[in-house]
C-alpha positions in Angstrom: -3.4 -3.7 34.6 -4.5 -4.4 30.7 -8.0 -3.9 29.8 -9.1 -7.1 27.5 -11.7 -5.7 25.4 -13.8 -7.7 23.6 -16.8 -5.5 22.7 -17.5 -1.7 22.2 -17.9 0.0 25.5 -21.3 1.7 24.0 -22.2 -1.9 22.3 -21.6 -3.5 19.4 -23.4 -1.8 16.4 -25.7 -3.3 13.9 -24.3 -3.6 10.0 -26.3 -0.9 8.2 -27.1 -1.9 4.4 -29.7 0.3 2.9 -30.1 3.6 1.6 -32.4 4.8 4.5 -30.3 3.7 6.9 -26.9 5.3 5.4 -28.9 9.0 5.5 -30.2 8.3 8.6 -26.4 7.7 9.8 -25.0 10.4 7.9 -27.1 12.7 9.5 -26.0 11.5 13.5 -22.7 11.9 12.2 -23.2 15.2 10.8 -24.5 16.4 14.4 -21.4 15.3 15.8 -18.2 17.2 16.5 -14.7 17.1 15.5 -12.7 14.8 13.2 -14.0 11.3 11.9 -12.1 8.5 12.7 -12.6 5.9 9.7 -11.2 2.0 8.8 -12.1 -0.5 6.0 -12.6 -3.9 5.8 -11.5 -5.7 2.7 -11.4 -8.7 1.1 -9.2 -8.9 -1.6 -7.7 -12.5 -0.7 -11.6 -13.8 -1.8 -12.5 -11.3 -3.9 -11.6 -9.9 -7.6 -10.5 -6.8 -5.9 -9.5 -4.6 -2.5 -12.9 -2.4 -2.9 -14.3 -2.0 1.3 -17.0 -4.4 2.0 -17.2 -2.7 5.7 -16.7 1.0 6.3 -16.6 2.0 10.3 -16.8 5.4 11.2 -16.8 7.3 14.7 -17.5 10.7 15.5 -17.8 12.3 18.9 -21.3 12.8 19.9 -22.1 10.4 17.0 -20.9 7.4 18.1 -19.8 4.5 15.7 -21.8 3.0 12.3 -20.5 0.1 10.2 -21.6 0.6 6.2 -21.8 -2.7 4.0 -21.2 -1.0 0.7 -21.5 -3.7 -1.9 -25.1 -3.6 -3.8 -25.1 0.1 -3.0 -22.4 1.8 -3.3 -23.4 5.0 -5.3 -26.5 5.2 -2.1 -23.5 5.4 0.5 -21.0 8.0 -1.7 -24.9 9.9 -2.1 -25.2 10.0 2.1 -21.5 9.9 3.1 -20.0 12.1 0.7 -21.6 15.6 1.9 -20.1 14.6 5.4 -17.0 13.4 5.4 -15.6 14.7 2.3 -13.3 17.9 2.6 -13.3 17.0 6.7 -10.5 15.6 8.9 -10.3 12.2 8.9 -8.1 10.1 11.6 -7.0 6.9 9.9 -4.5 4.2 11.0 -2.1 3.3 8.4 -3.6 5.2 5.4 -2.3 4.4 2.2 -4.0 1.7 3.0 -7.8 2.3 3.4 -7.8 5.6 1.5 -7.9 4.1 -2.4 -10.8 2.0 -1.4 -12.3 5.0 -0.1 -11.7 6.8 -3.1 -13.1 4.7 -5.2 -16.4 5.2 -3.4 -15.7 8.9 -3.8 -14.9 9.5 -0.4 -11.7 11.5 0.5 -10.7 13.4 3.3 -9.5 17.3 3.7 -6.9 16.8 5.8 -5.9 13.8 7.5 -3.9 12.5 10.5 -2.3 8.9 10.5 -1.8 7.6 13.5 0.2 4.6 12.1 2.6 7.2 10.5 2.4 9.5 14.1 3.7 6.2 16.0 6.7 5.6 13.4 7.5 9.3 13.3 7.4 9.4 17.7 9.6 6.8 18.2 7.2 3.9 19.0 8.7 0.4 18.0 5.5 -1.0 17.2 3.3 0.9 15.3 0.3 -1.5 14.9 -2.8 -0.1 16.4 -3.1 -3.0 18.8 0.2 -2.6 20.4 -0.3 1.6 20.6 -3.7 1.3 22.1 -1.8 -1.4 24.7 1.0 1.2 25.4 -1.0 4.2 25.6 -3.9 3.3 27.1 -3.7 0.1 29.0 -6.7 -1.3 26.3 -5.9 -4.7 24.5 -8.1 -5.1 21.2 -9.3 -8.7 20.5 -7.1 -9.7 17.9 -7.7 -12.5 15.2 -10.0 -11.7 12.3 -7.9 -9.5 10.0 -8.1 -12.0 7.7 -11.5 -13.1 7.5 -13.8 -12.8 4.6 -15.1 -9.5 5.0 -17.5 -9.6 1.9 -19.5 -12.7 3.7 -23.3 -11.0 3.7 -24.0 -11.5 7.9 -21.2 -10.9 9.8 -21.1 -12.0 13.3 -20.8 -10.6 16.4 -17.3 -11.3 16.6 -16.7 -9.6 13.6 -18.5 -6.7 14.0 -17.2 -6.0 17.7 -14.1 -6.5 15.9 -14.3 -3.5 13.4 -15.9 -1.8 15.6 -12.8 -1.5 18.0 -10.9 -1.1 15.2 -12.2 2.8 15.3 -13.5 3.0 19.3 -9.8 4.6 20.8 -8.2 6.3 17.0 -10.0 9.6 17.8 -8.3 9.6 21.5 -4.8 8.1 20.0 -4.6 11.1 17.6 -4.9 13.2 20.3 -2.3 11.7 22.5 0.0 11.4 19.5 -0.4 14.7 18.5 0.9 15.9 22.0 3.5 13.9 22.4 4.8 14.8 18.4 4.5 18.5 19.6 6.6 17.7 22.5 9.2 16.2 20.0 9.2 19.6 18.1 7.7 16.9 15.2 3.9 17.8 14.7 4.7 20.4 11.6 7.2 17.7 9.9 4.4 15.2 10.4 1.4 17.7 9.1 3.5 17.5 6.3 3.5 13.9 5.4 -0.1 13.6 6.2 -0.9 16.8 3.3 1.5 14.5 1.2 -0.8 11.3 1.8 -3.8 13.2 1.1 -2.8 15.1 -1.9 -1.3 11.6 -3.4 -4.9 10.2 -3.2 -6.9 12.9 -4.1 -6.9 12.1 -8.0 -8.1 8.5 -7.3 -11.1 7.0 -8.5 -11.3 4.1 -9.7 -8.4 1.1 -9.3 -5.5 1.1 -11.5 -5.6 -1.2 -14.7 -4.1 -4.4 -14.1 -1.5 -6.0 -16.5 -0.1 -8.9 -17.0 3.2 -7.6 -16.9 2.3 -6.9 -13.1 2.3 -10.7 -12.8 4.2 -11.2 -9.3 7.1 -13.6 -10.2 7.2 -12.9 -13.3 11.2 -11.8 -13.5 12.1 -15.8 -13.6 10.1 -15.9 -17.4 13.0 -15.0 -19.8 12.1 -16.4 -22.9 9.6 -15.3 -25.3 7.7 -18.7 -25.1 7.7 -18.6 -21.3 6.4 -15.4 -21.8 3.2 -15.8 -24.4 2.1 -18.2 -22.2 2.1 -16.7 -18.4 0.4 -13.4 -21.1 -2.3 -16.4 -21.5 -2.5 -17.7 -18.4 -2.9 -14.3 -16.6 -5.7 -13.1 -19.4 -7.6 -16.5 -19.0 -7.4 -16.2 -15.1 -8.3 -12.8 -14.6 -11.2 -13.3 -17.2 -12.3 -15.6 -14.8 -11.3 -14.0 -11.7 -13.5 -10.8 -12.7 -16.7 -12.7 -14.1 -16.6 -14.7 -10.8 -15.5 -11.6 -8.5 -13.1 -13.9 -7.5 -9.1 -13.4 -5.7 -7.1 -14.1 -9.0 -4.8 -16.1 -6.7 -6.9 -18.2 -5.8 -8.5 -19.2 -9.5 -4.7 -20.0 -9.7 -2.0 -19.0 -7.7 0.7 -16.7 -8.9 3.9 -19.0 -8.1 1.5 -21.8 -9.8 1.0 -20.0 -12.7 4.7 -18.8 -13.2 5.9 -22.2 -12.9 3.3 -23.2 -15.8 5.1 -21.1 -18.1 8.4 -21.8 -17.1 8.2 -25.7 -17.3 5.9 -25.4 -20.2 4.5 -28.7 -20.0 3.2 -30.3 -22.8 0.7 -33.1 -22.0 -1.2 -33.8 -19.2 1.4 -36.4 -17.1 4.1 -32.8 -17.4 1.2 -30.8 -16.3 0.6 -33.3 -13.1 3.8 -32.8 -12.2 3.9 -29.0 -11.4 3.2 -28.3 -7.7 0.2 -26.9 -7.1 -1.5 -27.4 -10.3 -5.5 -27.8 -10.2 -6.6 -31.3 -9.0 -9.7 -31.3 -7.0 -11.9 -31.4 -9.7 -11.8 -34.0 -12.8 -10.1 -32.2 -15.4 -10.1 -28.5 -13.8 -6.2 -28.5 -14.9 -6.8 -29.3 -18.5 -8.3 -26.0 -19.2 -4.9 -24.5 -17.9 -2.9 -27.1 -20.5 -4.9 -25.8 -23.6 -3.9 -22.2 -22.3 0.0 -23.5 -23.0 -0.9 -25.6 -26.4 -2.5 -22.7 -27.4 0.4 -20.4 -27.1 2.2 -22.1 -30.1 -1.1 -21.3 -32.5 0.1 -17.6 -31.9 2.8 -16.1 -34.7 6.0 -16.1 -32.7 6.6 -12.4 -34.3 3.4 -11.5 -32.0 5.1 -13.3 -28.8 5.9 -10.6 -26.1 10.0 -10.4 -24.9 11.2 -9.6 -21.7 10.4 -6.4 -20.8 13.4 -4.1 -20.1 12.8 -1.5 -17.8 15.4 2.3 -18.1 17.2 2.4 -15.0 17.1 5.4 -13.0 20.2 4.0 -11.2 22.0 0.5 -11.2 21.4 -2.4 -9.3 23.3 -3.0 -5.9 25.2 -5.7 -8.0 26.5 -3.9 -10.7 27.0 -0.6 -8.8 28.8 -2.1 -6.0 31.0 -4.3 -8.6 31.6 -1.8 -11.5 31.3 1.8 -9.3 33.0 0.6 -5.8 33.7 4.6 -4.9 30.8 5.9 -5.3 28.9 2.7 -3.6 30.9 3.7 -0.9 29.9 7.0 -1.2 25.9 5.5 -0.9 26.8 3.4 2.4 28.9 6.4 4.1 25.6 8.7 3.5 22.9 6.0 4.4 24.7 5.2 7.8 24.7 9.3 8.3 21.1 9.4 7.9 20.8 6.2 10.3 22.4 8.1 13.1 20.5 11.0 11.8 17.1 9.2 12.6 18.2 7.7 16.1 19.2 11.3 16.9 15.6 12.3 16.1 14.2 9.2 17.9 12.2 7.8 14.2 13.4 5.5 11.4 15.8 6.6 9.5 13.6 6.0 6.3 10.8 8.4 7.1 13.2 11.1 6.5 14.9 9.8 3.1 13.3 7.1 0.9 16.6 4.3 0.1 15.8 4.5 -3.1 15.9 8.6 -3.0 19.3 8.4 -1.0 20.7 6.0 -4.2 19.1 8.3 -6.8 20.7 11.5 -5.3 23.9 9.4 -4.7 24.3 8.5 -8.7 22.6 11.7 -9.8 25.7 13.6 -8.8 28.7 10.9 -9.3 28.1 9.1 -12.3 30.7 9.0 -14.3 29.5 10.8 -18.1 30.2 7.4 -20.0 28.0 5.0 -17.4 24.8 7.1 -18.3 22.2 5.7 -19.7 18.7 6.8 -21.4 16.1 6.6 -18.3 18.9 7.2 -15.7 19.3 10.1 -13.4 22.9 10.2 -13.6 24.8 13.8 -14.1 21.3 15.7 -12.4 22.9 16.8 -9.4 26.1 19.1 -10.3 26.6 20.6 -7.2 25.0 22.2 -4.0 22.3 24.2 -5.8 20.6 20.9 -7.5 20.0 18.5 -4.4 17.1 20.3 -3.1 15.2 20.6 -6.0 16.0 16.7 -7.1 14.9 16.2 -3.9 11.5 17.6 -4.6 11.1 15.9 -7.5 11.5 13.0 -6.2 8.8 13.5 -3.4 10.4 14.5 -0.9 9.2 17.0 1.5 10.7 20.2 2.8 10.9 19.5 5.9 13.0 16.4 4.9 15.1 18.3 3.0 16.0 20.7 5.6 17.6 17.8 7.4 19.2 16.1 4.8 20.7 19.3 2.7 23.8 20.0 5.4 24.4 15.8 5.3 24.3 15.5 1.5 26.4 18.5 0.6 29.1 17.4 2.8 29.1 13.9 1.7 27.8 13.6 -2.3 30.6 13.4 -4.9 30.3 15.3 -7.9 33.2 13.9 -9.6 30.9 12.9 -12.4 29.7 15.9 -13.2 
């Protein structure tokens, strides 16, 4: 029978906030034994950012402390770092905690992803909730994923809730990690794990943001569309950062698009868009003088749409104007689909898509379709797939799998 559980089994732990109180929890967990098991809470659908406003971590013999960064982050790196750093680290779903971590100079030696394990075992559903059902009879109360996590006094709730996020990752690892060895899978999946950490070990601080980043932007495609979502962006994130405030929610992106596509020019146009600022008197006329102030720009200075090298051509156009060698793609991607149900994990863990098109055009594309950016006429024959393989990320256990499977099926009639 499933085991609701609602709270901790050892209780639900306070918040800890102050520098005292980091050292002092540093130090239990230092006494401990074995690897940490560590999750974030975020808040970047309130806040400016996705920096961790809750940090839970659980050691063996240590038990389990939830750290509120914000107001002192630099005191938490000062106690934290000197434990957990250059340590193993169990972590569900990685890639996702790890750059907040970074940024508060935290990173793990070596690391085991028990989100990744699950995919790479076989398991359908991945989510910790449903592996901690499977595995261990244990259902986690579910429900606040999205709440605001940077609010000052978290509940009760809340906190038994991150709490459990980290009370059963320590004893999943383990029973993933047998069951992977079983599969004759635990080397291919030390791999991935190395690969996780090593891509996140140069991270500290986030990546600059741009407004060519500006989600929806590929319906803007003329240069007055353009100035003005440029505008908009640079006046909402302004206001975003100074408020420490989720850009989409100063205005939201599809709001903001449609702005500078309609291009309103008074106030009864401006109405009109959906979604436009109304619950304050005049909030959306700041947003209008953004667009009437586009036209006091030089339209030499206005930005055009940004045209990108491709590395290979779209479905569209490959499909349409190289119908071989698309055929080619599909014949190898449904290999590597039975491939990955032979192996009992997604096909995609062992060959990125877009890797299997790269390699696919790399070695058949014709001399006169090649174009500056493009990785057509790379691959000439046998001898180059592994190493364009590397380059493009992949690992060697990967290509140990897909080297006999590519060499049979890749056309090098372009080369």
């Amino acid at each position: 029978m499933t085991e609701l559980r609602t709270r901790p089994a050892e209780g639900t732990p306070e918040v800890l906030r102050t520098a005292a109180e980091f050292k002092a929890a540093a130090s239990a967990l230092a006494a401990g034994e074995g690897p940490f098991a560590i999750d974030t809470e975020r808040a970047s659908s309130y806040r400016y950012d996705d920096r961790a406003f809750l940090v839970q971590v659980r050691r063996k013999g240590a038990g389990t402390f939830l750290f509120a960064p914000e107001g002192k982050r630099k005191q938490l790196t000062a106690a934290l770092a000197p434990v957990l750093n250059d340590s193993a680290w169990v972590v569900h779903a990685a890639p996702s905690d790890l750059p907040c971590l970074a940024w508060l100079g935290l990173y793990p030696g070596t690391l085991f992803d028990t989100e990744l394990a699950a995919r790479m075992a076989g398991f359908e559903h991945a989510n910790l909730g449903s592996m901690v059902a499977e595995l261990f009879d244990v259902e986690l109360e579910k429900g606040y994923g999205d709440a605001d996590w940077s609010e000052p006094n978290l509940s009760l709730d809340l906190r038994a809730y991150a709490a459990l996020d980290v009370e059963l990752l320590l004893e999943l690892a383990e029973a993933l990690r047998d069951i992977l060895a079983e599969q004759d899978k635990l080397d291919w999946a030390y791999e991935e794990f190395a690969a996780i950490v090593a891509e996140h070990a140069g991270i500290k601080e986030p990546a600059p943001r741009t407004w060519r980043g500006l989600k929806g932007l590929k319906a803007l495609h003329k240069s007055e569309q353009l100035i003005v979502a440029k505008l908009l962006w640079t006046k909402r994130e302004k206001i975003a950062r100074e408020t420490d405030t989720a850009p989409n929610r100063v205005l939201p992106h599809r709001v903001l698009v449609d702005i500078a596509r309609q291009l309103p020019d008074s106030p009864r146009d401006f109405a009109r868009i959906k979604g436009v600022p109304r619950k304050r008197h005049g909030a959306g006329l700041q947003w209008l003088a953004v667009v009437q102030q586009a036209h006091e720009i030089d339209r030499r200075e206005w930005p055009s749409k940004k045209r990108e090298p491709s590395r290979v051509p779209s479905k569209t156009v490959w499909n349409k104007d190289h119908p071989h060698l698309w055929r080619v793609f599909q014949d190898l991607r449904t290999d590597c689909e039975e491939l990955g149900e032979e192996l009992g994990m997604p096909w995609e863990i062992i060959i990125k898509p877009a890797t299997l098109r790269a390699v696919v055009w790399a070695a058949g594309c014709p001399p006169q379709a090649r174009r500056e950016g493009s990785v057509g006429g790379l691959v000439t024959d046998e001898s180059d797939i592994a190493p364009f393989l590397r380059d493009e990320g992949t690992r060697e256990w990967q290509i140990e799998l897909l080297q006999p499977i590519l060499e049979e099926g890749l056309d090098y009639s372009g080369s």
